[in-house]
PALO-461622 format. One line per field, with one value per residue (C-alpha): x, y, z; residue number from 1; residue in three letters. Coordinates in Angstrom, 1 decimal, always signed. Each point is the difference from the previous one (the first is absolute). Example, Ala and Ser with C-alpha at 12.3 -4.5 7.8 and 13.67 -1.06 7.14 Angstrom:
% residues 2
X: [+12.3	+1.4];
Y: [-4.5	+3.4];
Z: [+7.8	-0.7];
resi: [1	2];
resn: [ALA	SER];
END
This chain:
% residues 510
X: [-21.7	+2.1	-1.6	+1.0	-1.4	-0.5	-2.4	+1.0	-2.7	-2.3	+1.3	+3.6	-1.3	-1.3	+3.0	+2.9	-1.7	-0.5	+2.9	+1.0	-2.1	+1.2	-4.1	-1.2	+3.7	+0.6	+1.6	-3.1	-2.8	+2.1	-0.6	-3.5	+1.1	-2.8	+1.9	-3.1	-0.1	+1.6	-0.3	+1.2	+2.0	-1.5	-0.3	-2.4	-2.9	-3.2	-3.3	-0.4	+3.1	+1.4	+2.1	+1.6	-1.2	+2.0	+0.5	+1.6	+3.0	+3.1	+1.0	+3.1	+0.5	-1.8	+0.9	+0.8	-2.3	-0.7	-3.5	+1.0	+2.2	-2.7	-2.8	+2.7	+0.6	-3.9	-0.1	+2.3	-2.2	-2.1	+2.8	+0.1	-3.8	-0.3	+0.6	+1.2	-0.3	-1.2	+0.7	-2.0	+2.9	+2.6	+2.7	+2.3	+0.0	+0.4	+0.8	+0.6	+3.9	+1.5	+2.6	-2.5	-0.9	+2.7	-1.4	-3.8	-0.5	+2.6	+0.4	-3.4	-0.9	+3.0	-1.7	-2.2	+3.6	+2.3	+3.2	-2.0	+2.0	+2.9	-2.6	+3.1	+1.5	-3.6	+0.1	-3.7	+0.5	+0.8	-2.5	-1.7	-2.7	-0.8	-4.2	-1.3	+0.2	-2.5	-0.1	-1.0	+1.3	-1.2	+0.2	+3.5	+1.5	-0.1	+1.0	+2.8	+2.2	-0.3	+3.7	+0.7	-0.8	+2.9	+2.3	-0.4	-0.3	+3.5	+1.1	-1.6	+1.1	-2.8	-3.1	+0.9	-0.2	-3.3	-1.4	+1.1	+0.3	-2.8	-2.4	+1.4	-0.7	+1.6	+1.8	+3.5	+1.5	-2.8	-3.2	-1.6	+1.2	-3.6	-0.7	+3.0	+1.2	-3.4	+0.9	+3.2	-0.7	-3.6	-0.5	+2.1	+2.4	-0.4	+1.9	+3.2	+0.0	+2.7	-1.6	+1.5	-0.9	-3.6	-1.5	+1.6	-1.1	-4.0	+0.6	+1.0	-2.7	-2.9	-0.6	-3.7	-3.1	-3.0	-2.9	+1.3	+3.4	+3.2	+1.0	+2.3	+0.5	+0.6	+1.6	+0.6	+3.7	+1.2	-1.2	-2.1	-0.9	-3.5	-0.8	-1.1	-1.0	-4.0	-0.1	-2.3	-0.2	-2.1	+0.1	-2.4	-2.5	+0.2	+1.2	+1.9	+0.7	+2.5	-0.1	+2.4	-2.2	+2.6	-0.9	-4.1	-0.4	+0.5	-3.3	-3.0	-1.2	+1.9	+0.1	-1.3	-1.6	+2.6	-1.3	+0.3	+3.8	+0.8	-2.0	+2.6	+3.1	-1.0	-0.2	+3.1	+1.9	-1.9	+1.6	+3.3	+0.2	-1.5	+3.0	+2.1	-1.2	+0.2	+4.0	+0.2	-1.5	+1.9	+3.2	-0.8	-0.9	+2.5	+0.1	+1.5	-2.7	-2.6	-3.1	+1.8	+0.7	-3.9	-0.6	+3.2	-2.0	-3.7	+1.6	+1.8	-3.9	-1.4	+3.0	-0.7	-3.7	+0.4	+2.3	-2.2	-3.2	+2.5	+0.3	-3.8	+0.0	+2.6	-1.7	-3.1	+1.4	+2.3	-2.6	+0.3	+4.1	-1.8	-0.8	-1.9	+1.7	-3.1	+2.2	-0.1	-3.3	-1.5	+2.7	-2.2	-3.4	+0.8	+1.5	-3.0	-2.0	+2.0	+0.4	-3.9	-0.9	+2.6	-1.4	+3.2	+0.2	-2.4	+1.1	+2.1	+1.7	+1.4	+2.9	+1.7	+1.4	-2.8	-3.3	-3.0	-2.3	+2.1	-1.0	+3.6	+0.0	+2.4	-0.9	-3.8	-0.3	+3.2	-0.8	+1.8	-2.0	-3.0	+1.8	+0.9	-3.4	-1.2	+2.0	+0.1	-3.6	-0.1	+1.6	-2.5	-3.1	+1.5	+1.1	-3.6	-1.4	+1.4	-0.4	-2.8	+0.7	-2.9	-0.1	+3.7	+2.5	+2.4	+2.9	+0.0	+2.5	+2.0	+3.0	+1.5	+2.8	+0.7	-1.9	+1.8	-2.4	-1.7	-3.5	-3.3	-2.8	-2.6	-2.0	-3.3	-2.0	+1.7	-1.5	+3.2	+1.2	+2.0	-2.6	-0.2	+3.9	+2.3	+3.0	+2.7	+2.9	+3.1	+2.5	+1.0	+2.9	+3.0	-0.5	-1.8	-3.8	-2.7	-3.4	-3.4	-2.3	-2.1	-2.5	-1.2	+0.3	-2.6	+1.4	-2.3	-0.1	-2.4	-2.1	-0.4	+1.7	+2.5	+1.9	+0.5	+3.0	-0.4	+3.4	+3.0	+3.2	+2.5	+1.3	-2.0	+0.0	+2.1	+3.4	+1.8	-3.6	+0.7	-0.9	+2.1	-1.8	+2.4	-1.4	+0.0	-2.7	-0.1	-2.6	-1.2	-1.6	-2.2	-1.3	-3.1	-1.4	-1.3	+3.4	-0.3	+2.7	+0.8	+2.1	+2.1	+1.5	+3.1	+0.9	+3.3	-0.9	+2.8	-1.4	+1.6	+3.6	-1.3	-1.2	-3.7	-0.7	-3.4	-2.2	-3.2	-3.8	+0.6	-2.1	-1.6	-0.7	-2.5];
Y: [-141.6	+0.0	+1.0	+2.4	-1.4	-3.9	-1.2	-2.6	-2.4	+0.1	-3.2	+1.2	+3.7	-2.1	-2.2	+2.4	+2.7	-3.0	-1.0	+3.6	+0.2	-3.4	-0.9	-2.2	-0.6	-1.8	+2.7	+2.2	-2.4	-0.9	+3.5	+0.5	+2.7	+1.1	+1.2	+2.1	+2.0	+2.9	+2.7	+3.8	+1.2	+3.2	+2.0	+2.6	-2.3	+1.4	-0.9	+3.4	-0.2	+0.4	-2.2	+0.4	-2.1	+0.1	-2.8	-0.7	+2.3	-1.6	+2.0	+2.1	+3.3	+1.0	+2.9	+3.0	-0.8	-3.1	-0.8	-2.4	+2.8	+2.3	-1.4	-1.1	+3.2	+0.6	-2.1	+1.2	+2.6	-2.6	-2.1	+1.0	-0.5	-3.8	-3.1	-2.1	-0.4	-2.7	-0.8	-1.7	-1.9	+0.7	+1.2	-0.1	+0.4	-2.0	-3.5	+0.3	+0.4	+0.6	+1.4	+3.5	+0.4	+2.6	+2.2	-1.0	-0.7	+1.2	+3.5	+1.3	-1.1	+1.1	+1.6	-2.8	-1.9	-0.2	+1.7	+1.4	+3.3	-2.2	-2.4	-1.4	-1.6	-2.1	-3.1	-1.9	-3.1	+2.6	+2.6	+1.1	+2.1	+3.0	-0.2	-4.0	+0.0	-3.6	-1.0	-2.8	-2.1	+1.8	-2.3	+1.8	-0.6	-3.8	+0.7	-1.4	+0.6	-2.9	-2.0	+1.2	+3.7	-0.1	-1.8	+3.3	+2.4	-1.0	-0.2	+2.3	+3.7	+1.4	-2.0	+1.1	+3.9	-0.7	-1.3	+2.0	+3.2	+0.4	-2.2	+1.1	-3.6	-0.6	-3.2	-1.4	-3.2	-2.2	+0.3	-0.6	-3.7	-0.8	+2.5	-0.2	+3.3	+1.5	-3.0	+1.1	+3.8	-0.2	-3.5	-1.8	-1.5	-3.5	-2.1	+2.2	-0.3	-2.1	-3.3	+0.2	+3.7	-0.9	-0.5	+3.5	+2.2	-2.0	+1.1	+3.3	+1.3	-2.5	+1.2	+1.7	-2.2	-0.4	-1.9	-2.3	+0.0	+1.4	+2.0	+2.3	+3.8	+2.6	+2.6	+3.5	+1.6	-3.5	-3.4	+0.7	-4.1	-1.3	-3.5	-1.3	+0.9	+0.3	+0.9	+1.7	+2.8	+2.0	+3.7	+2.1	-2.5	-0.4	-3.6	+0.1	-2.3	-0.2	-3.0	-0.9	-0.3	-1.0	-3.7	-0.1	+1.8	-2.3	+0.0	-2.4	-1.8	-1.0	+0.5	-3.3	+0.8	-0.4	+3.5	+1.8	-1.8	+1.4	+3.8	-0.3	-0.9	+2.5	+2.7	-0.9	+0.2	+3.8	+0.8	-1.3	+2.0	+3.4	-0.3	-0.7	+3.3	+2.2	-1.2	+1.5	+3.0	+1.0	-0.7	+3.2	+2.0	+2.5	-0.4	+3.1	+2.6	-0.2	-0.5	-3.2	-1.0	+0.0	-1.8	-2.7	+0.0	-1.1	-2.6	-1.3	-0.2	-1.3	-3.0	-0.9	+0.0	-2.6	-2.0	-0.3	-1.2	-2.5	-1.3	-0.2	-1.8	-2.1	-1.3	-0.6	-2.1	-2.2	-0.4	-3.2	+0.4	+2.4	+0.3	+1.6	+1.2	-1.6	+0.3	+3.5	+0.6	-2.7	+2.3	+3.4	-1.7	-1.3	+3.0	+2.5	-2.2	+0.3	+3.4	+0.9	-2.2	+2.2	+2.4	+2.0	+0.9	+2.3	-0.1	-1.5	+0.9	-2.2	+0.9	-1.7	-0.4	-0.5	+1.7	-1.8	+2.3	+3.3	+2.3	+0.8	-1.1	-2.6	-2.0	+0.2	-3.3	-2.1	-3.3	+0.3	+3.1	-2.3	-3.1	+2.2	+0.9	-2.9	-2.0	+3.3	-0.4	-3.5	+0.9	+2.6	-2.0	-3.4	+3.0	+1.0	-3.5	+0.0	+3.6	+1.9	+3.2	+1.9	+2.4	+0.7	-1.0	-2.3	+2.7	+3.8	+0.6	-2.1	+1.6	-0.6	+0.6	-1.7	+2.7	+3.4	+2.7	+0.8	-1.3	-0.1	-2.8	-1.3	-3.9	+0.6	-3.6	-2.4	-2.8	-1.2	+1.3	+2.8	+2.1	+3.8	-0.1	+2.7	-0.9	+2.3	-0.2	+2.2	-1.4	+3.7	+0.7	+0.1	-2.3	+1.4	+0.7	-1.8	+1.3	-0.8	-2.5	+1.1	-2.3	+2.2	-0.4	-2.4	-3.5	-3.1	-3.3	-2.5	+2.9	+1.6	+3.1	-0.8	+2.2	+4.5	+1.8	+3.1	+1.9	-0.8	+1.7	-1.2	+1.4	+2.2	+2.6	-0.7	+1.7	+3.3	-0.2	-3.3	+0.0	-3.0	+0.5	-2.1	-0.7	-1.0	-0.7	+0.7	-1.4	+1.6	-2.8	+1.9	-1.3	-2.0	-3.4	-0.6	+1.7	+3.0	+0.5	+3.1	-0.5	+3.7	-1.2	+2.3	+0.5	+1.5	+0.8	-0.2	+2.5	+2.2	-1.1	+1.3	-1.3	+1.1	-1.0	-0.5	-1.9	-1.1	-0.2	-2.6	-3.2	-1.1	-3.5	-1.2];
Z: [+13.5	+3.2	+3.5	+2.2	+2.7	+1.0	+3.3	+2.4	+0.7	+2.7	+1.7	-0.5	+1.3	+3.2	+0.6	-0.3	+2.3	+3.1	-0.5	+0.9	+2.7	+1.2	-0.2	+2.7	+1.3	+3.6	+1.6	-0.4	+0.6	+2.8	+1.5	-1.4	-2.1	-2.4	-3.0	-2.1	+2.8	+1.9	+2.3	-0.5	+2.9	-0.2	+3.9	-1.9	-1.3	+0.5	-1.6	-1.9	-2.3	-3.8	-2.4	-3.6	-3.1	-3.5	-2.3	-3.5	+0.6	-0.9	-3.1	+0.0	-1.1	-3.6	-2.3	+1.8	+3.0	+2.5	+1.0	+3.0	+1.7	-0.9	+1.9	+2.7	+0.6	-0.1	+3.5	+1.4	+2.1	+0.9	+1.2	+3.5	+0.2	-1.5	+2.4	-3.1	-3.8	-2.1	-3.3	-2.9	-1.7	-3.0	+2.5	-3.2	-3.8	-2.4	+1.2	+4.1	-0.1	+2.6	-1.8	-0.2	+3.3	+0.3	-2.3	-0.1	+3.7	+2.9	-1.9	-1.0	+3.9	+2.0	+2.4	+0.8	+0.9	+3.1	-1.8	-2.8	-0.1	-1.9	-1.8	-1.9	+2.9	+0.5	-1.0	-1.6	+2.8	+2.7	+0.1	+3.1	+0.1	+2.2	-1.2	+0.1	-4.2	-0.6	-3.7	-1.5	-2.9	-3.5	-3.5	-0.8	+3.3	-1.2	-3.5	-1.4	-3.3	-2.7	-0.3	-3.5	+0.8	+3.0	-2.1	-2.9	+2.4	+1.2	-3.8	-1.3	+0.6	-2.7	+1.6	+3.8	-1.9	-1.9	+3.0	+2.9	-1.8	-2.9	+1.7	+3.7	+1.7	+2.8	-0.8	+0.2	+0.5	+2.0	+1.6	+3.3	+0.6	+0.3	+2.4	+1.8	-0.2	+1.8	+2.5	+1.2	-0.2	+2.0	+1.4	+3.6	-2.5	+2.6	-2.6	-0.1	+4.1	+1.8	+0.8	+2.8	+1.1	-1.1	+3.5	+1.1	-3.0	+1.2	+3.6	-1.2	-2.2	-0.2	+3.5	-0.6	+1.5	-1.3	+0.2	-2.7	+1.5	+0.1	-3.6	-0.9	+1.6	-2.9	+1.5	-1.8	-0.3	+1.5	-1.9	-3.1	-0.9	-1.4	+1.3	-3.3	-3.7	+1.7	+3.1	+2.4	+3.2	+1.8	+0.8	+2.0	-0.5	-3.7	-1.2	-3.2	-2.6	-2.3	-2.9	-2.5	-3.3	-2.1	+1.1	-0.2	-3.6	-2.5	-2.4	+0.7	-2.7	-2.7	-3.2	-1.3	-3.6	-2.7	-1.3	+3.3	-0.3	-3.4	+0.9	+2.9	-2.2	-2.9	+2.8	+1.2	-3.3	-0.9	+3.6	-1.2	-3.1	+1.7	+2.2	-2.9	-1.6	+3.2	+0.1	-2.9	+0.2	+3.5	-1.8	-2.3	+2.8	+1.6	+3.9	+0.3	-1.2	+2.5	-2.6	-0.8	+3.1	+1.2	-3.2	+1.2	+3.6	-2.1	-1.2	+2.9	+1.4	-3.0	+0.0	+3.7	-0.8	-3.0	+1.9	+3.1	-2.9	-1.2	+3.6	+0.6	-3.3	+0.9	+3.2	-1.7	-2.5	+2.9	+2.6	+0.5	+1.6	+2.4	+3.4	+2.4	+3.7	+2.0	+3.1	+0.1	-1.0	+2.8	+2.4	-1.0	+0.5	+3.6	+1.2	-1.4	+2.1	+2.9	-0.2	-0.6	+3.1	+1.9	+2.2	+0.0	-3.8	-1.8	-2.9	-3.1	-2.9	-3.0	-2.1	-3.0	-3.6	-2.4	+0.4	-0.5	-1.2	-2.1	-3.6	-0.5	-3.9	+0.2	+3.0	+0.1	-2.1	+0.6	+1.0	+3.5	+0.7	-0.2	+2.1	+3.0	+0.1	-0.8	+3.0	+2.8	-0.3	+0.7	+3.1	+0.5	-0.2	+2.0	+2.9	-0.5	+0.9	+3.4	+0.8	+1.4	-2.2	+1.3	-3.2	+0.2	-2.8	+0.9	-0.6	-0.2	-3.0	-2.2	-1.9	-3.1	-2.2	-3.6	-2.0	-0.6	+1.6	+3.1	-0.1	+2.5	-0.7	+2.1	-0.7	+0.4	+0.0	-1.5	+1.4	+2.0	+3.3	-2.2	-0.1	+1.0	+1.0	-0.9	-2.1	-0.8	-2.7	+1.1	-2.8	-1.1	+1.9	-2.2	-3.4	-3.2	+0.2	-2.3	-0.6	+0.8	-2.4	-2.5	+1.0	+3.1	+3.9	+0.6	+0.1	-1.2	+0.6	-1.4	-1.1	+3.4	+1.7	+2.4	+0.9	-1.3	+0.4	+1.8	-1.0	-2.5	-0.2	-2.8	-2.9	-2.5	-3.3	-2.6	-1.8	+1.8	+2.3	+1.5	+3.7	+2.3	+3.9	+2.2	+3.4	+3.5	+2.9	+3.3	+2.5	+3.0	+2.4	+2.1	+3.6	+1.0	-0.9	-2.8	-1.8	-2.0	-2.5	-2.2	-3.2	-1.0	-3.7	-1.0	-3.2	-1.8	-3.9	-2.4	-3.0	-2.8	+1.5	+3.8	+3.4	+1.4	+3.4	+1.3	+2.9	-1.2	+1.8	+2.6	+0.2	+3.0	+0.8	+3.0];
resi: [1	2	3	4	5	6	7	8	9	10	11	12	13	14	15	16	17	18	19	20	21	22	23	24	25	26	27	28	29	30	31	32	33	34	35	36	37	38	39	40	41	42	43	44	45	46	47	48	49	50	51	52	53	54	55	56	57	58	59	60	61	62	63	64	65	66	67	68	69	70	71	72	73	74	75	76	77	78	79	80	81	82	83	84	85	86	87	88	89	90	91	92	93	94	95	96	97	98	99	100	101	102	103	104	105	106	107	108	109	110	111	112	113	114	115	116	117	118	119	120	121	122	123	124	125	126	127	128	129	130	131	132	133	134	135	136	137	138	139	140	141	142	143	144	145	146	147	148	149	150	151	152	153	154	155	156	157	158	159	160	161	162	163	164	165	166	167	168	169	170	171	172	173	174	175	176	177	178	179	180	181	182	183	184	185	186	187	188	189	190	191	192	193	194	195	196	197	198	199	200	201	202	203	204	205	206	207	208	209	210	211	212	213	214	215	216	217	218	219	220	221	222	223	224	225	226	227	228	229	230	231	232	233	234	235	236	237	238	239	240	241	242	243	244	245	246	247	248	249	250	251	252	253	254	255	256	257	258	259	260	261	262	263	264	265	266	267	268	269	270	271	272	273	274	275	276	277	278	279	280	281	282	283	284	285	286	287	288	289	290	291	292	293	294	295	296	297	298	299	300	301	302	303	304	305	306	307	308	309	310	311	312	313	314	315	316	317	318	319	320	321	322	323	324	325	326	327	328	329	330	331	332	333	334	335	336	337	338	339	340	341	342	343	344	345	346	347	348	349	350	351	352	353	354	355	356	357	358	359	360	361	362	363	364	365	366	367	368	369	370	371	372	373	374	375	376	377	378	379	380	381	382	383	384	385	386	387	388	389	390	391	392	393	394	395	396	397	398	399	400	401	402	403	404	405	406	407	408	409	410	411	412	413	414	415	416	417	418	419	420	421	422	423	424	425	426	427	428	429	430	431	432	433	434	435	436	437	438	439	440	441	442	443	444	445	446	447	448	449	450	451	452	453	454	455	456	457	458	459	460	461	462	463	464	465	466	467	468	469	470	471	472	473	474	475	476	477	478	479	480	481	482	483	484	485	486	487	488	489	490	491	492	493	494	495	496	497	498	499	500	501	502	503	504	505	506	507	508	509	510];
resn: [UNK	UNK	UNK	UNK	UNK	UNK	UNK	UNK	UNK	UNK	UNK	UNK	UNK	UNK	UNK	UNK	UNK	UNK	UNK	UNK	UNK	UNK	UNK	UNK	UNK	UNK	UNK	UNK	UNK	UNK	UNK	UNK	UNK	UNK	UNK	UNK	UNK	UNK	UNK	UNK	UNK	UNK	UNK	UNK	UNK	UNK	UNK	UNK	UNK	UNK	UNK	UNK	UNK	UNK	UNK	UNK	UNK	UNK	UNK	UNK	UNK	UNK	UNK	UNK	UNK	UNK	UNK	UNK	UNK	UNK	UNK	UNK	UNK	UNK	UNK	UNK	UNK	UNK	UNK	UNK	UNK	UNK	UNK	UNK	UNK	UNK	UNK	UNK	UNK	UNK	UNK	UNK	UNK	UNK	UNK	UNK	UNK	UNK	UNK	UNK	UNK	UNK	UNK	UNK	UNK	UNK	UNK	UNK	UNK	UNK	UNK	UNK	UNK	UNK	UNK	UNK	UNK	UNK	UNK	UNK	UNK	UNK	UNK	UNK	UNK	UNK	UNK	UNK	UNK	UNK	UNK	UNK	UNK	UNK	UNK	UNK	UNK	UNK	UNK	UNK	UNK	UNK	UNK	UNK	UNK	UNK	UNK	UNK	UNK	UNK	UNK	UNK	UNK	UNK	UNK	UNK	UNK	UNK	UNK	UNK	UNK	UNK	UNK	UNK	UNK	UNK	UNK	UNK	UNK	UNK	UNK	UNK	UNK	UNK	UNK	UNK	UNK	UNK	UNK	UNK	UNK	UNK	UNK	UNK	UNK	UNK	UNK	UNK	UNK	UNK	UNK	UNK	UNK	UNK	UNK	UNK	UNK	UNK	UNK	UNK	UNK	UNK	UNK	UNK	UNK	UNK	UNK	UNK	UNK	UNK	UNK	UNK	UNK	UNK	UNK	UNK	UNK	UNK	UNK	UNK	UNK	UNK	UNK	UNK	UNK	UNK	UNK	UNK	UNK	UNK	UNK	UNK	UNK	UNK	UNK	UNK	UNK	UNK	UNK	UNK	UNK	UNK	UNK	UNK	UNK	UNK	UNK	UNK	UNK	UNK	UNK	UNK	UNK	UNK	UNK	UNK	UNK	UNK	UNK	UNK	UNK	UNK	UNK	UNK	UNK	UNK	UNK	UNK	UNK	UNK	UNK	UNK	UNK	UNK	UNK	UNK	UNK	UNK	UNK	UNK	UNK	UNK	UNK	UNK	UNK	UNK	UNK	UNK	UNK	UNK	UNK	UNK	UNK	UNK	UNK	UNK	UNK	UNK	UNK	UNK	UNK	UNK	UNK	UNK	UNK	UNK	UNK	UNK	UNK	UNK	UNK	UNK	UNK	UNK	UNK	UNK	UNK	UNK	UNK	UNK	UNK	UNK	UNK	UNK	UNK	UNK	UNK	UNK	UNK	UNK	UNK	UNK	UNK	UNK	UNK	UNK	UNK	UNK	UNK	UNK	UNK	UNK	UNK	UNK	UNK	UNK	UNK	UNK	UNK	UNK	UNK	UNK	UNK	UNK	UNK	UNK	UNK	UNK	UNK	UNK	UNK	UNK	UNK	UNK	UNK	UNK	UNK	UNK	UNK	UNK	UNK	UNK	UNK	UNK	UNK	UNK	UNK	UNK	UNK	UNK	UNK	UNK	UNK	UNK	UNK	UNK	UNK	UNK	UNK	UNK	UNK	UNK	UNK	UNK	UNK	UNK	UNK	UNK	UNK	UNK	UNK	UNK	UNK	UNK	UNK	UNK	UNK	UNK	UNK	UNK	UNK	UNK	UNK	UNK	UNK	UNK	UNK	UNK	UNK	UNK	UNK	UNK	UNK	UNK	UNK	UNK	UNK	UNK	UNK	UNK	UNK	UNK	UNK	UNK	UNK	UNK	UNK	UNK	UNK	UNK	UNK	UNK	UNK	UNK	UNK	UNK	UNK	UNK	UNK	UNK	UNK	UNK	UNK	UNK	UNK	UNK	UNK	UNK	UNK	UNK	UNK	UNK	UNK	UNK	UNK	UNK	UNK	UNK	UNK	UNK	UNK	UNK	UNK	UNK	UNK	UNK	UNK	UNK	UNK	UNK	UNK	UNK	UNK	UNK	UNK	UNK	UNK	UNK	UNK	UNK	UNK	UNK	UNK	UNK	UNK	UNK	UNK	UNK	UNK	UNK	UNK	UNK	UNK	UNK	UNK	UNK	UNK	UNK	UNK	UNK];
END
């Protein structure tokens, strides 16, 4: 069975994105130019402020309707309010291409863009934003398409129609170039500078100091460059973290049993011919007659969902060619211990890829759910060794993306310096919604409670009554020390061929 989708390697993931960066160069050691970090030129920063969080968005338009624009236009009210938004990762659907950020990007979030009253006249590499707009890398973002697939889907006129019409996936000719496409659109594209007009374009915009050093000055309506795939900055006294999961997920045992190898293997073919079967099925189906074209949108979810199983399998069964990016991770633990021994912050807040602890039905067991949260909490408990914590968690928040829905859970003991934080899944911005588990809100782990979910938004009911909640957060950051934060989640509900705006109870934190 052919893929849709294939996965760089985590080395190769590592390598190409330093070399983007030029990692480590001369001409910025030279300097002293911390590249993880960077300041907001922002006259208006207070302590009491608001940001944006959305994730998982990169879809384009679906059947009559457009979930990203929707809830885009959701935020728009709030726009004026927020200092900046973040975002969880998945920029773009299917595989990363640059070749849809027209469409699945610049256009759904013209207003968030310098020239966004003619979006078509915005190029991916050159966009600059009038609101900071922070994301991080999400799995797709690195996707790429296999070699065979772009050789038919030049070819092969009835193929490109099954696939981008029937099954709607947004995929052409290539993919993300190993994550080059989220490089040149969000990133200082450093390797495509002038050697010689390096030292200049330093001078000029890694001009912010810090107590690590000079780094880079993002500056609204003007330059619009991250530093780095993870990266770090402080506003009003909050310290934010942004980590590129994508390199510290792959699973943590292996498989070693030949009878776990051949369970694995015998799933993997079952997935294979399920796929097979829902090909055929959205061949017969008529994309025209809206019914049908809810059914075509099911299986679009129901495709991606196999095809993300196959690639947890996939890294379970070639664990050994793996490896773990122990350079960022060691980066996260010394800087949460800087930042908790700094009498200037108050508070911190996470945000990345692949949530650790989540109910959504597909993710709650994958083995790379279980590796980040396996590895963020060794982080956790070595910051805790060296840290005087005093009853305080060692961050405020952590947001995810990665599962399709808005969800709330808190740990409660779980033994590990994870306990009693809030984490918060905003991956419900745009792309189709799953459902909850059946196997309840409380998540185990060696027979023990550790951790509940306190509020799940996805996808629900069934036929003509199928509900798809599509949502956004905003945080209000309130003053004083220790940080209080209040979470407002927004939801637009696609239902019976209609939209139903609503805010829900908000959700306060310290």
């Amino acid at each position: 069975m052919m893929r849709f989708v294939s996965e760089p390697a985590t080395a190769l993931k590592i390598q190409k994105m330093q070399q983007r960066v030029r990692w480590k160069t001369p001409a910025l050691l030279d300097r002293g130019i911390d590249q993880t970090r960077f300041v907001i030129d922002d006259p208006q920063e207070q302590s009491a402020f608001s940001f944006l969080v959305i994730g998982d968005s990169g879809s384009g338009r679906h059947s009559g309707h457009s979930p990203q624009r929707r809830i885009a236009e959701q935020m728009l009210p709030h726009k004026d309010e927020c200092r900046f938004l973040l975002h969880t990762g998945d920029v773009i659907y299917l595989v990363g291409s640059s070749e849809f950020y027209p469409q699945n990007f610049i256009d759904p979030y013209r207003e968030f863009l310098v020239g966004g009253e003619t979006p078509k006249k915005i190029n991916f590499d050159q966009m600059v934003f009038n609101l900071p707009f922070l994301p991080v890398l999400g799995n797709h973002d690195y996707y790429d398409l296999p070699v065979l697939y772009g050789v038919l889907a030049q070819m092969s006129l009835p193929l490109r129609l099954l696939l981008q019409r029937r099954i709607d996936f947004d995929i052409r000719l290539h993919g993300s170039y190993q994550g080059k496409a989220f490089a040149q659109a969000f990133l200082d594209p450093l390797w495509l500078r002038d050697p010689n007009q390096l030292a200049e374009h330093l001078d000029r915009h890694y001009t912010a100091e810090t107590s690590m050093g000079r780094c880079l000055k993002y500056e609204p309506s003007s330059f619009t460059r991250l530093p780095n795939r993870y990266y770090t900055f402080r506003y009003g006294g909050i310290d934010f973290f942004a980590l590129d999961s994508n390199t510290f997920n792959e699973p943590i045992v292996a498989s070693n049993s030949q009878a776990e190898r051949q369970k694995l293997r015998d799933r993997r073919i079952q997935i294979d011919q399920e796929i097979q079967h829902l090909l055929e099925e959205v061949a017969r189906l008529d994309v025209n007659q809206p019914e049908q074209s809810d059914q075509a949108d099911d299986i679009r979810v129901k495709l991606q969902q196999l095809e993300e199983i196959q690639l947890d399998i996939d890294k379970q069964l070639n664990l050994g060619e793996s490896v773990t990016d122990y350079e960022q991770l060691d980066w996260l633990r010394d800087r949460l211990i800087e930042s908790l021994n700094s009498h200037e912050v108050r508070g911190r807040i996470i945000y990345f890829h692949h949530p650790p602890y989540v109910t959504e039905a597909t993710k709650w067991y994958q083995a790379q759910t279980y590796a980040v949260r396996y590895r963020l909490r060794q982080v956790f408990d070595d910051v805790a060794k060296v840290v005087s914590l005093n009853g305080r968690s060692i961050v405020d928040l952590v947001l995810n993306g990665h599962a399709h829905c808005f969800e709330y859970l808190r740990t409660v003991n779980t033994g590990h310096a994870d306990s009693n934080i809030n984490w918060v899944i905003c991956g419900g911005s745009g792309y189709s919604l799953r459902r909850q588990r059946e196997e309840g809100t409380e998540i185990e782990e060696d027979d023990r409670i550790v951790a509940k979910s306190q509020l799940f938004v996805g996808r629900s009911g069934q036929g003509t009554s199928k509900k798809r909640p599509y949502s956004f957060l905003r945080i209000d950051v309130m003053e004083g020390n220790p940080v209080k934060l209040i979470l407002r989640p927004y939801v637009s509900e696609w239902s019976r061929r209609q939209w139903h705006e609503q805010a829900l109870d908000p959700i306060v934190i310290g």
